[in-house]
Structure formats: C-alpha cells, structure tokens
KEZABA-973840 format. One record per residue (C-alpha): residue number from 1; residue in one letter; z, x, y. Coordinates in steps of 0.1 Angstrom, whole numbers, plus 5000, padded with zeros to 4 digits. Each point is the difference from the previous one (the first is absolute). Layout:
<fimis>
+-----+------+------+------+------+
! seq ! type !    w !    u !    v !
+-----+------+------+------+------+
! NUM !    a !    Z !    X !    Y !
...
+-----+------+------+------+------+
</fimis>
This chain:
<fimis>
+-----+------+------+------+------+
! seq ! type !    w !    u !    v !
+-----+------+------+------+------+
!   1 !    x ! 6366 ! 4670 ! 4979 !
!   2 !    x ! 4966 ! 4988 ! 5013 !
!   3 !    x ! 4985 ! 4964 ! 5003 !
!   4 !    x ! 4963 ! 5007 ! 4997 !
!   5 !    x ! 4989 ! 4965 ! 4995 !
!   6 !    x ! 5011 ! 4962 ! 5005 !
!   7 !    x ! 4981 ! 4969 ! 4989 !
!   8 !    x ! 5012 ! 4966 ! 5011 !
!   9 !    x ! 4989 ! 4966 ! 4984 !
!  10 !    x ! 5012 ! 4965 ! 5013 !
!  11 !    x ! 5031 ! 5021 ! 5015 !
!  12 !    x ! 5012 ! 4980 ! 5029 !
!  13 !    x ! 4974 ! 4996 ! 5026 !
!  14 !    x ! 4974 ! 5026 ! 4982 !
!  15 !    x ! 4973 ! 4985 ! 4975 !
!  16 !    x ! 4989 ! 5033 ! 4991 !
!  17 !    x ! 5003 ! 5034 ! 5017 !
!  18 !    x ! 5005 ! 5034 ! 4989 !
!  19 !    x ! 5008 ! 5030 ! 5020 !
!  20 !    x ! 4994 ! 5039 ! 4995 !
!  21 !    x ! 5030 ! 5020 ! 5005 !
!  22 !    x ! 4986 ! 5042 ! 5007 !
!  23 !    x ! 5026 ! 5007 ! 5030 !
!  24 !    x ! 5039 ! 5011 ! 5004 !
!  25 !    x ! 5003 ! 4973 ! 5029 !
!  26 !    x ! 4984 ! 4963 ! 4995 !
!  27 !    x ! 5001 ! 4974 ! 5028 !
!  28 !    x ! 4989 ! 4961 ! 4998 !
!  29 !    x ! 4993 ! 4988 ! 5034 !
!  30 !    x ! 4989 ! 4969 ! 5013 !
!  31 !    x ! 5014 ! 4969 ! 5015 !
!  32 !    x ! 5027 ! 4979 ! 4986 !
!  33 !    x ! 4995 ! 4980 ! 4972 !
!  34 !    x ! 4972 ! 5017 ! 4983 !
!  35 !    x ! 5019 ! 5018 ! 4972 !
!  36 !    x ! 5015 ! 5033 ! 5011 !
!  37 !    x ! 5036 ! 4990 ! 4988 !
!  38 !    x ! 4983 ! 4988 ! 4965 !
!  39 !    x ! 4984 ! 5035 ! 4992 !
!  40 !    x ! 5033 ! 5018 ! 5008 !
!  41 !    x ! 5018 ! 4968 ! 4977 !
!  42 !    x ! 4974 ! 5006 ! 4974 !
!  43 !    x ! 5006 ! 5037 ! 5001 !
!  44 !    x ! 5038 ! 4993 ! 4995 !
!  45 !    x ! 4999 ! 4978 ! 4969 !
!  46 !    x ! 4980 ! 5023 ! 4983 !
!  47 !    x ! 5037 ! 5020 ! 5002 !
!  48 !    x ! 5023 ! 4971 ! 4996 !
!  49 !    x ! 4979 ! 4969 ! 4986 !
!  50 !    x ! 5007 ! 4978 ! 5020 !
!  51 !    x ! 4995 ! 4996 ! 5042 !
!  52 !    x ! 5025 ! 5021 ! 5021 !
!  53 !    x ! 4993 ! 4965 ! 5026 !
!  54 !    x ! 4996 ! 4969 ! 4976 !
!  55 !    x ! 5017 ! 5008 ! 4963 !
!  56 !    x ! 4987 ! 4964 ! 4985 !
!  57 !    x ! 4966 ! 5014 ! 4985 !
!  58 !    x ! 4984 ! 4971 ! 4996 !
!  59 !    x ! 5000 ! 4995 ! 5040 !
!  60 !    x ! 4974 ! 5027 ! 5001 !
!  61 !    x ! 4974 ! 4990 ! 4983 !
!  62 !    x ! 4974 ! 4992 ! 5026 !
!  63 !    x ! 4999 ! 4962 ! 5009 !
!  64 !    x ! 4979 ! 4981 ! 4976 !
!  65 !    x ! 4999 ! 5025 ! 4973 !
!  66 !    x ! 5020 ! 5005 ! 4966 !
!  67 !    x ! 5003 ! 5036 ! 4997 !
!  68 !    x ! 5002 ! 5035 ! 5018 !
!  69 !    x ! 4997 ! 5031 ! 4991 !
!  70 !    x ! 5010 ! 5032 ! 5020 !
!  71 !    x ! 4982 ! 5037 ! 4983 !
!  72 !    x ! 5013 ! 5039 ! 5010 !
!  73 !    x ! 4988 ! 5026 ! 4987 !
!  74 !    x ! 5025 ! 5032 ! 5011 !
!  75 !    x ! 4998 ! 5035 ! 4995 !
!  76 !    x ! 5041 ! 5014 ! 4988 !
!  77 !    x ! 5004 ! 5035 ! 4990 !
!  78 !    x ! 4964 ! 5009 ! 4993 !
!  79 !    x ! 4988 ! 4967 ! 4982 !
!  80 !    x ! 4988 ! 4970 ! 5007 !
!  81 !    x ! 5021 ! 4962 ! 4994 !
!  82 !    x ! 4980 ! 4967 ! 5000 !
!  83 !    x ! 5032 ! 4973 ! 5008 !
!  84 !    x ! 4986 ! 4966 ! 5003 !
!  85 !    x ! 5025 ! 4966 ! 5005 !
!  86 !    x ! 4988 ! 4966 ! 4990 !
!  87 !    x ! 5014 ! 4968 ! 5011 !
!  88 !    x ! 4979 ! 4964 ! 4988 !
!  89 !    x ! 5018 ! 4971 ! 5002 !
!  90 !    x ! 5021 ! 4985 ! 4966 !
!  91 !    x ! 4997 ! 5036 ! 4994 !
!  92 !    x ! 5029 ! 5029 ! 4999 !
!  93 !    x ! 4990 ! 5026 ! 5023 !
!  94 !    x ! 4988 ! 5033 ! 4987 !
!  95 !    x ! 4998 ! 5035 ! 5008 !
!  96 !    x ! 4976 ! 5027 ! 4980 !
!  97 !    x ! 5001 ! 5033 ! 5003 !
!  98 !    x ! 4973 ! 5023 ! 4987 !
!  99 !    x ! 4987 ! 4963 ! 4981 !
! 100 !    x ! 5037 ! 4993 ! 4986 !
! 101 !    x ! 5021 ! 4977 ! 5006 !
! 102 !    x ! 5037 ! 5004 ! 5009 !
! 103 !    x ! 5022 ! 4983 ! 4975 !
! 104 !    x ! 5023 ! 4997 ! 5036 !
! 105 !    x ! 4989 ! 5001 ! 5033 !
! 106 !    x ! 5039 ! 5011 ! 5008 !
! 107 !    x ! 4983 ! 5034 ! 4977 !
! 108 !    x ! 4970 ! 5008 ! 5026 !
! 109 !    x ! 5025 ! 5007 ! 5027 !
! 110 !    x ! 5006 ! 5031 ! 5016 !
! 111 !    x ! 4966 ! 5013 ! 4987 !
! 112 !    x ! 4980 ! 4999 ! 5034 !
! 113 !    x ! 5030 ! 5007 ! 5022 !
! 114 !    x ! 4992 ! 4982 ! 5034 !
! 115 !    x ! 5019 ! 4999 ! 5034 !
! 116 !    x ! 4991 ! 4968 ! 5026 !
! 117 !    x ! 5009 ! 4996 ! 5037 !
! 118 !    x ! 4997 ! 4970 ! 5012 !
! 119 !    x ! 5008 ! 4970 ! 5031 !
! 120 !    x ! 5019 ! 4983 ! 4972 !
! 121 !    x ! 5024 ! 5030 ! 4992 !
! 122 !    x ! 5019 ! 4984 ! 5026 !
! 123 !    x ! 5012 ! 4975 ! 4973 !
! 124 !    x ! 5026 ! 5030 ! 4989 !
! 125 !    x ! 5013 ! 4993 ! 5030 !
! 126 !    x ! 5002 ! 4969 ! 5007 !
! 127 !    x ! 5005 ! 4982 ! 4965 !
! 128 !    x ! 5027 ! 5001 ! 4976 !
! 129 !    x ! 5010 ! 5024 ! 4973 !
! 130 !    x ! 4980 ! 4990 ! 4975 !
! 131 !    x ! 4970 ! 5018 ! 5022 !
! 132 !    x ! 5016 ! 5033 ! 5001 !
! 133 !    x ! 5013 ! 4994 ! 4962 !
! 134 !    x ! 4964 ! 5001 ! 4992 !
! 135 !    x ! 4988 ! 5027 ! 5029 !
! 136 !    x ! 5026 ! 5026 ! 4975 !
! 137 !    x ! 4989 ! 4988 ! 4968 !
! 138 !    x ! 4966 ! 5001 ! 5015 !
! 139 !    x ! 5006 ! 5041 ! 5000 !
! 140 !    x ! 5017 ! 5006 ! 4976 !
! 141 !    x ! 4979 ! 4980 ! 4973 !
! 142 !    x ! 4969 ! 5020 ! 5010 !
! 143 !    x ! 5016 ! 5028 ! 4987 !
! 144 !    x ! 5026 ! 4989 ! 4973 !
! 145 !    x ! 4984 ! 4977 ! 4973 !
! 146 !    x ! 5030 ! 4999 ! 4987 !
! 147 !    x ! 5020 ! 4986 ! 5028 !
! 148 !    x ! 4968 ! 4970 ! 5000 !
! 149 !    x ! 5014 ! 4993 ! 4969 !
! 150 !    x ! 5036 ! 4997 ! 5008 !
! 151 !    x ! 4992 ! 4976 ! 5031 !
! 152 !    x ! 4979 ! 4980 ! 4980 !
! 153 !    x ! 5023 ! 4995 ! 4972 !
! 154 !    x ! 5030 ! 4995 ! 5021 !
! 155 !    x ! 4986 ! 4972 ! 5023 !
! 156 !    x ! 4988 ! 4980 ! 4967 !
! 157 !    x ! 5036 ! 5004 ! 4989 !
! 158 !    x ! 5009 ! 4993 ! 5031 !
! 159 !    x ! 4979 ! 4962 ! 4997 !
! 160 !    x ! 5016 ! 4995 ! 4967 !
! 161 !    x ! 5036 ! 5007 ! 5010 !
! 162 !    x ! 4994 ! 4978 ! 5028 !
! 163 !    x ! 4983 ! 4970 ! 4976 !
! 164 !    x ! 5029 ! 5003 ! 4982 !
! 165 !    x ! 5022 ! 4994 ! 5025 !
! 166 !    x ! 4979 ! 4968 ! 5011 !
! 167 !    x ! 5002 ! 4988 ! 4961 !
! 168 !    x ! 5036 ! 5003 ! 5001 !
! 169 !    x ! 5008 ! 4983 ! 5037 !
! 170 !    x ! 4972 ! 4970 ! 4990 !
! 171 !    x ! 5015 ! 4997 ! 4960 !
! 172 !    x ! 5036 ! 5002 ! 5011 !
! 173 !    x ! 5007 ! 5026 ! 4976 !
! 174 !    x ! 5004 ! 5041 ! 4997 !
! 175 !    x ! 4994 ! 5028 ! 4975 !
! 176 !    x ! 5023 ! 5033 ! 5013 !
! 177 !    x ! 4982 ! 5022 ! 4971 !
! 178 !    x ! 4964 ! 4988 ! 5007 !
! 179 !    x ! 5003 ! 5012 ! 5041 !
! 180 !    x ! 5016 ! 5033 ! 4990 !
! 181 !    x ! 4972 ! 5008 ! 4980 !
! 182 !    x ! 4977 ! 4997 ! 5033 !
! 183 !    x ! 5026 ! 5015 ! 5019 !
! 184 !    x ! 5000 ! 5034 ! 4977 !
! 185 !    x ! 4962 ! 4997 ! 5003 !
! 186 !    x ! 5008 ! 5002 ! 5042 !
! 187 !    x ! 5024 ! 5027 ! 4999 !
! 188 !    x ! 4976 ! 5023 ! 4981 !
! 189 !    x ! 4970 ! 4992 ! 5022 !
! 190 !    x ! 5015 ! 4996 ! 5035 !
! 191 !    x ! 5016 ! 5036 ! 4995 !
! 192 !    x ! 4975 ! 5013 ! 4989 !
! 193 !    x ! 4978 ! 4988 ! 5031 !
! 194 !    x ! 5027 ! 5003 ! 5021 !
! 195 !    x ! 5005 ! 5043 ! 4992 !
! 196 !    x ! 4963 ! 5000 ! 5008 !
! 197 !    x ! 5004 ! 4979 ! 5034 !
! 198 !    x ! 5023 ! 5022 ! 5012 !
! 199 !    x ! 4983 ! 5034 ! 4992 !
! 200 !    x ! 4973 ! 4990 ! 5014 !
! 201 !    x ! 5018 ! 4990 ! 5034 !
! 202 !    x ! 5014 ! 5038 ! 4999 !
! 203 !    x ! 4968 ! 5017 ! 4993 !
! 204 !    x ! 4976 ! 4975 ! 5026 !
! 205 !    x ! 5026 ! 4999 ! 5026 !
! 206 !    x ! 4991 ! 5033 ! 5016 !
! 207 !    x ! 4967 ! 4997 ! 4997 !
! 208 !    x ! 4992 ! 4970 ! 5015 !
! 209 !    x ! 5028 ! 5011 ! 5028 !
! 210 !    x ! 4977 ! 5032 ! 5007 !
! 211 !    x ! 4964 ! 4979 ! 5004 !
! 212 !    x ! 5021 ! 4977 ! 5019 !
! 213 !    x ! 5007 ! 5027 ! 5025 !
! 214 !    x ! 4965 ! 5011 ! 5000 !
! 215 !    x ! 4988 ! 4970 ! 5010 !
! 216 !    x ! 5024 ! 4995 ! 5027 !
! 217 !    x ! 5000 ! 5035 ! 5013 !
! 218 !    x ! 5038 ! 4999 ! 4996 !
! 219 !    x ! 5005 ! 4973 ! 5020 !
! 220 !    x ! 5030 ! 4983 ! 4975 !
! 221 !    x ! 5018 ! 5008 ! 4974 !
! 222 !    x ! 4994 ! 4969 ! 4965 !
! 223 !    x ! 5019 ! 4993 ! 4970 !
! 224 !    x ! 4995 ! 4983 ! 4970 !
! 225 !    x ! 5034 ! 4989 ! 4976 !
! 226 !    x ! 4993 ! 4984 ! 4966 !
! 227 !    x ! 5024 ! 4967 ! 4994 !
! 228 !    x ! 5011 ! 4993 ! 4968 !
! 229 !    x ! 5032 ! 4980 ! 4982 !
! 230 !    x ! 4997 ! 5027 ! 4973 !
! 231 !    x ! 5011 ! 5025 ! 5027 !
! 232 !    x ! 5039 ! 4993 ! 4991 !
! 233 !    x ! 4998 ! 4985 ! 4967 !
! 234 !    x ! 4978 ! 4996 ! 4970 !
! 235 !    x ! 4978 ! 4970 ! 4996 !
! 236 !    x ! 5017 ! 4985 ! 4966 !
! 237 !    x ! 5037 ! 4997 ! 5018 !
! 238 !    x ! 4979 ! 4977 ! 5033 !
! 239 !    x ! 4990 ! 4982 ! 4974 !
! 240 !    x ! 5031 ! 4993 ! 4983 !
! 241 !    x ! 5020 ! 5000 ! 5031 !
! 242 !    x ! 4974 ! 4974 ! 5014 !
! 243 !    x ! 4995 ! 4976 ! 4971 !
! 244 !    x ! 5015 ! 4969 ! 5020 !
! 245 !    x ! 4980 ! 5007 ! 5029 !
! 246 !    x ! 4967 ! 5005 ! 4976 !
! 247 !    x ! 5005 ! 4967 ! 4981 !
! 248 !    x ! 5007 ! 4982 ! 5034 !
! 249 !    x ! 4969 ! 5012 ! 5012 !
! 250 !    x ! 4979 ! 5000 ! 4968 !
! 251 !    x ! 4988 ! 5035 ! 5012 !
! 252 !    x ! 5009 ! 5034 ! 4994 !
! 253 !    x ! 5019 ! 5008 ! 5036 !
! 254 !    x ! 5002 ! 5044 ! 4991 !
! 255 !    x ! 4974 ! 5027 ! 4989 !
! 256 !    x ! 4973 ! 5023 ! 5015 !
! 257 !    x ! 4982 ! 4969 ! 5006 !
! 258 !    x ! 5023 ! 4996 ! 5029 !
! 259 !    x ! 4992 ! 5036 ! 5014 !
! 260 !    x ! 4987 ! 5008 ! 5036 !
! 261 !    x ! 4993 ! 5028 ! 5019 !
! 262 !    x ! 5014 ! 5003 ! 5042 !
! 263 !    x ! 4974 ! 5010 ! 5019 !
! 264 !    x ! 5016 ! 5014 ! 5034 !
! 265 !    x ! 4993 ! 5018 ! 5027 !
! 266 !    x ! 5028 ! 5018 ! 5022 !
! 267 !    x ! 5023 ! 4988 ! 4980 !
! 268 !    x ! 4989 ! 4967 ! 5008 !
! 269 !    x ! 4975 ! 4972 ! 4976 !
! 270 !    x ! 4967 ! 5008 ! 5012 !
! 271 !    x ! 4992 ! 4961 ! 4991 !
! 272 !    x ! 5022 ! 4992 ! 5030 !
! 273 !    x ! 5002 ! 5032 ! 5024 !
! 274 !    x ! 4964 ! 5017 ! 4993 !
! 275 !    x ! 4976 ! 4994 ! 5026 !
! 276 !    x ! 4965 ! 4988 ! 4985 !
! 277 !    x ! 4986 ! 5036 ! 5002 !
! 278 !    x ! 5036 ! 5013 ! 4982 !
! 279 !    x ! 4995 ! 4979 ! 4975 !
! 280 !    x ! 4962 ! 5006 ! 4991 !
! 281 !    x ! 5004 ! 5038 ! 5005 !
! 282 !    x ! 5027 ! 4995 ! 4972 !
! 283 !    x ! 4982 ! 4983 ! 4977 !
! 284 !    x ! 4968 ! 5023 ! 5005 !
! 285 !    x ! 5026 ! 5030 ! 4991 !
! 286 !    x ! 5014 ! 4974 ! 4973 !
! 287 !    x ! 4964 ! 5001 ! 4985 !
! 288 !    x ! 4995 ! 5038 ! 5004 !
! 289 !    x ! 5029 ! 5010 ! 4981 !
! 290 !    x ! 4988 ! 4976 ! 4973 !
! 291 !    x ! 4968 ! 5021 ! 5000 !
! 292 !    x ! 5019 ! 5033 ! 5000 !
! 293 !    x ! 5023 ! 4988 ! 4971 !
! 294 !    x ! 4973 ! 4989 ! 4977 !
! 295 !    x ! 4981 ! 5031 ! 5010 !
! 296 !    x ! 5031 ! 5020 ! 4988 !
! 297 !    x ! 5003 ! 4981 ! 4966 !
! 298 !    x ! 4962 ! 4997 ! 4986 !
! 299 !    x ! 4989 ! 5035 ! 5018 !
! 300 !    x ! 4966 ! 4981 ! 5012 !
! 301 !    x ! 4997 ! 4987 ! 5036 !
! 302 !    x ! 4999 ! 4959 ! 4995 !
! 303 !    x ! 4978 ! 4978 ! 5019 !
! 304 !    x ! 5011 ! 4990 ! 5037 !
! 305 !    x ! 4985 ! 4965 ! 5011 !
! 306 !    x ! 5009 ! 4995 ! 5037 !
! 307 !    x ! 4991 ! 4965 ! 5008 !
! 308 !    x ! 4993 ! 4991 ! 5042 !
! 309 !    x ! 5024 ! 5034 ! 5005 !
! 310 !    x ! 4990 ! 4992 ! 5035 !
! 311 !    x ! 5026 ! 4970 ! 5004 !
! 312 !    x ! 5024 ! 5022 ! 4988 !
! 313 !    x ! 4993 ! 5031 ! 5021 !
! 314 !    x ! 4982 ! 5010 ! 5031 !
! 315 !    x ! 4968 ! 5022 ! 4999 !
! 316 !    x ! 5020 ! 5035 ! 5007 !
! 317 !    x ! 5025 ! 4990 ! 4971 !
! 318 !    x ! 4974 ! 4989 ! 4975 !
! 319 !    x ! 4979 ! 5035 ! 5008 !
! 320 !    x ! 5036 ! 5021 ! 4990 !
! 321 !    x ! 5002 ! 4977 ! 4965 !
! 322 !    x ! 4967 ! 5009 ! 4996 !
! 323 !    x ! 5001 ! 5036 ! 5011 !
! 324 !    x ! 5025 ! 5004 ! 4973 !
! 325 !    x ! 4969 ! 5001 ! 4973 !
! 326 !    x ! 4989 ! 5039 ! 5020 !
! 327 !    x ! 5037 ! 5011 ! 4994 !
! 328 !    x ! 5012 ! 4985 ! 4966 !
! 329 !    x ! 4985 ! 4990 ! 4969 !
! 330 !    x ! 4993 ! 4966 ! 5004 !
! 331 !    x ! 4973 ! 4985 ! 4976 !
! 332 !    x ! 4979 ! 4971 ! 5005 !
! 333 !    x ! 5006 ! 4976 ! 5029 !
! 334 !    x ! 4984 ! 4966 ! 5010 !
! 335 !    x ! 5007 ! 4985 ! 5032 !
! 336 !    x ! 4989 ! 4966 ! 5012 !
! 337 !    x ! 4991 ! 4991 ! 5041 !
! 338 !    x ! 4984 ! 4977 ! 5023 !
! 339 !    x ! 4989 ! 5027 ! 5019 !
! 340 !    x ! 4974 ! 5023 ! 4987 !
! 341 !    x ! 4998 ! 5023 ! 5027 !
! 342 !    x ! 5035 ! 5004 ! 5005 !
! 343 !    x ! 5003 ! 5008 ! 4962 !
! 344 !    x ! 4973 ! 5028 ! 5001 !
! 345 !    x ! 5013 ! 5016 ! 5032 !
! 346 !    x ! 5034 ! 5003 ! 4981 !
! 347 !    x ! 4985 ! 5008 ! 4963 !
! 348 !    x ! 4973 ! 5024 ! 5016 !
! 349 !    x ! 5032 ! 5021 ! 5012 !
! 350 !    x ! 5013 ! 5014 ! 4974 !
! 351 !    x ! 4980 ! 5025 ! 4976 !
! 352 !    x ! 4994 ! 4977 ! 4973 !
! 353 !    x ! 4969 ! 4977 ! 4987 !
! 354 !    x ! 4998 ! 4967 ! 5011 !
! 355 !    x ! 4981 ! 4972 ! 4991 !
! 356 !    x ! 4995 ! 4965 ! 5022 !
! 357 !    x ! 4993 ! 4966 ! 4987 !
! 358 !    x ! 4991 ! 4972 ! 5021 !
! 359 !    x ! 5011 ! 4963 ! 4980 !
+-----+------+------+------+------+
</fimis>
C-alpha cells in the first residue's frame, strides 16, 4: 500500500495544497499551527471517512467555505486507486473510489488499512470504556466487514430497544412480545461480536506484549484482560433477568456495549500506577501490535501516521521505532514535527528514502 498523491481543498486550515508522495518515509515539519496534524488527519479519513481528531465532518470544512474535498491516489497490489471524500454542507458526505461512489461509507473500510500514533492516544487511558470499545472494533473492523456490520446493526437495535423503553416509562404502558423481539435481535448480534472480541484479545495479546517489551527493553512485564457481562452468561438471560432495572432506567443496563478492556501494568492499572513514560511506551506498543495484526490479516504493510511522536518519545526511542522499517517490512510512514532538523537526523538514519516538507 502506497499513498502517491494527496490533494486538499478548503480542508481545515488549507485552501488548496497538494503534495507528492515518491519516498518510504514522509515528514511535515514546521511550527505549530500551520497544518502538519491536518495532512496526517487528511491521510486518515481517506481510510476511515471521517477525522481520527474531530468525527463531526462538517467542522472541517475550512472557515467560510461550504465544501471540502480530500483526493489519494494509492498504489495496492500493482494498481493504482483514486479514493476521493466529499463533504458540502446540507450534503451527505461521500466517498468515491476509482469515480464510484460507496452506497456505505461503513463498506470503504478496511480497504487502505492505516495505523496512527498520536498525543491523544492517551484518551485509551484516561477516558472511559467506550474509547477502548471503539480502539477493538477499530481493529477488528479493518479487517472483518462483517463484524462492521454486526456493530452497526446491533447499536441501532440497541437505540430502538432503548426508545422503546422510553415510550413505555413516558405512556405508562408495556408490550412483553414487542421487547423480546429486540432482545432476540441482541442476543444474536452481541454473540456474535462478542466471539470475535474475545478471539481477538487471545490472538493480539501476545503481540502487543512482545512490542511492548521491545520498547521497554524488558523493563515490565503488561497485560491486557477483555471485560464483558457475556463472560458468565449469555446476553438474552441479562436481559431478562434485568427487565425491572431496564424499564427503571429507560436503558438497556447489559450487552457488549458495556464491554471494556483493563489496561495494567505489573499487575497493577497503568491509568493509576504507570508512570507518564509507562504509559506512552504502552500505548506506542498498543499501536504497533495494531500495525502487526492488520499486517497479519490483509498481507500488505498499512500506512503508519505518527503524529508529533516526539511528545510521546525521546529522540533515541523515536530513531528505534524508526529503525524498525531496516529490519521489518514496514510500508509507508508519515510522521509530523516541529523540528525539522531533528526529524532528518533521525529519518536520515535508517536506510530508507525520505522526503522533508516544510508547512
């Protein structure tokens, strides 16, 4: 997978620009605020459609403008993909690949498999479980279409069970056979994403604990453990068992929907025990087993976007990430910096083309 080209129009703080993409390694340097963080974005949506930093698409469309547009052209497996997304306002958005639309955006993904590492990966961390929820279906979606289509389906039965239960709280009233058929519709789905959660726990767990001892030179030993209330029983008897508690809350109070993932170190939550360099070393090795698992599944290196890898790391640490592209098959990486001569020195080691450009 190779990026060869990337136009921008009314795209956050760009007008128009388009960049040239000939090299393995490609940096944006320049001070803050000019953009760096946008081209890397830009680069992501063209995966995911939509921003990994600001997901209401209408919010980056450049000030004063009605529209953007965002244009790749890639090279996969000897031939070349033109993907272009669309967003004008009173508009849906759009993505076209090759000049066709998708008839779902949900369908593009896991076509331009891409990796990101960046300051707001803390949010894994520190936030609640709906960020991890979405870090795992995040992976797994990129490479299981299939598993998209579960989530998607269960959390829009998910908002109708739980209309329901507002209908019947506000109305005073309550249909037993109505529910159940939403609850059948829960059981099916949740299981189904819930066998995939946990296979995926199994198979990612070692790899992400053997980058994660790279990266620390075998400093400490991590753990990750996948929460779920399907673990002991399945999803249609919590629902049943739970009814009072449902319709007393007017929401649904059991499913995946309520599945985390423990992030510890030593034995120990990393959110409350992991010093600040434990706890970005983890979620660099968190991001690199997400790049070796995709790898795995679609046979094709993805994209690796490292945005300002410099808070995250110091120079010596960010030279062995990059080091890794002599050693193992990475594919295309883009990297973001203030610092242009601290990028070259670090790109310029390792036996790979490089190109600098200065926003």
């Amino acid at each position: 997978m190779f990026l060869s080209s990337l136009a921008l129009v009314n795209y956050k703080n760009f007008e128009a620009r388009s960049f040239e993409f000939d090299a393995k390694i490609n940096c944006f340097v320049g001070p803050n605020g000019v953009g760096k963080t946008n081209v890397l974005d830009a680069v992501y949506q063209l995966s995911f459609g939509k921003s990994y930093f600001n997901p209401i698409a209408l919010q980056n469309i450049k000030h004063g403008e009605d529209f953007l547009v965002i244009d790749g052209t890639y090279h996969k497996q000897g031939q070349q993909e033109h993907v272009v997304l669309g967003v004008k306002k009173g508009q849906k958005k759009t993505i076209k690949r090759n000049g066709k639309p998708y008839d779902k955006i949900s369908d593009h993904i896991g076509f331009i498999p891409l990796v990101i590492i960046s300051p707001s990966d803390r949010d894994l961390i520190i936030e609640g479980s709906e960020t991890r929820r979405k870090f795992i279906d995040g992976v797994i979606a990129q490479g299981d279409p299939q598993y998209l289509r579960n989530l998607l389906d269960y959390q829009k039965t998910l908002g109708q069970r739980n209309a329901l239960l507002k209908y019947f709280h506000l109305n005073h009233t309550f249909d037993g056979d109505t529910l159940s058929i939403y609850d059948d519709q829960l059981q099916s789905l949740g299981h189904a994403i819930y066998e995939k959660r946990k296979a995926f726990i199994e198979t990612f767990l070692p790899i992400f604990t053997e980058r994660y001892h790279f990266i620390s030179q075998g400093k400490e030993s991590v753990n990750l453990t996948y929460q779920s209330q399907l673990h002991q029983t399945q999803l249609k008897d919590l629902l049943r068992e739970n009814l009072g508690r449902d319709r007393a809350t007017q929401y649904t109070n059991y499913g995946i929907h309520k599945d985390d993932l423990n992030f510890d170190i030593g034995q120990h939550p990393i959110k409350k025990f992991g010093s600040q360099g434990q706890q970005k070393s983890f979620l660099i090795a968190l991001k690199l087993a997400q790049f070796d698992f995709l790898k795995n599944l679609s046979d094709s290196a993805p994209i690796l976007l490292l945005d300002d890898i410099f808070d995250k790391l110091d120079e010596t640490r960010v030279a062995q990430i990059i080091g890794l592209v002599d050693h193992e098959s990475f594919g295309q990486i883009f990297i973001s910096d203030t610092h242009s001569q601290r990028t070259e020195s670090v790109v310029k080691s390792v036996h790979q083309s490089y190109k600098i450009f200065n926003l």
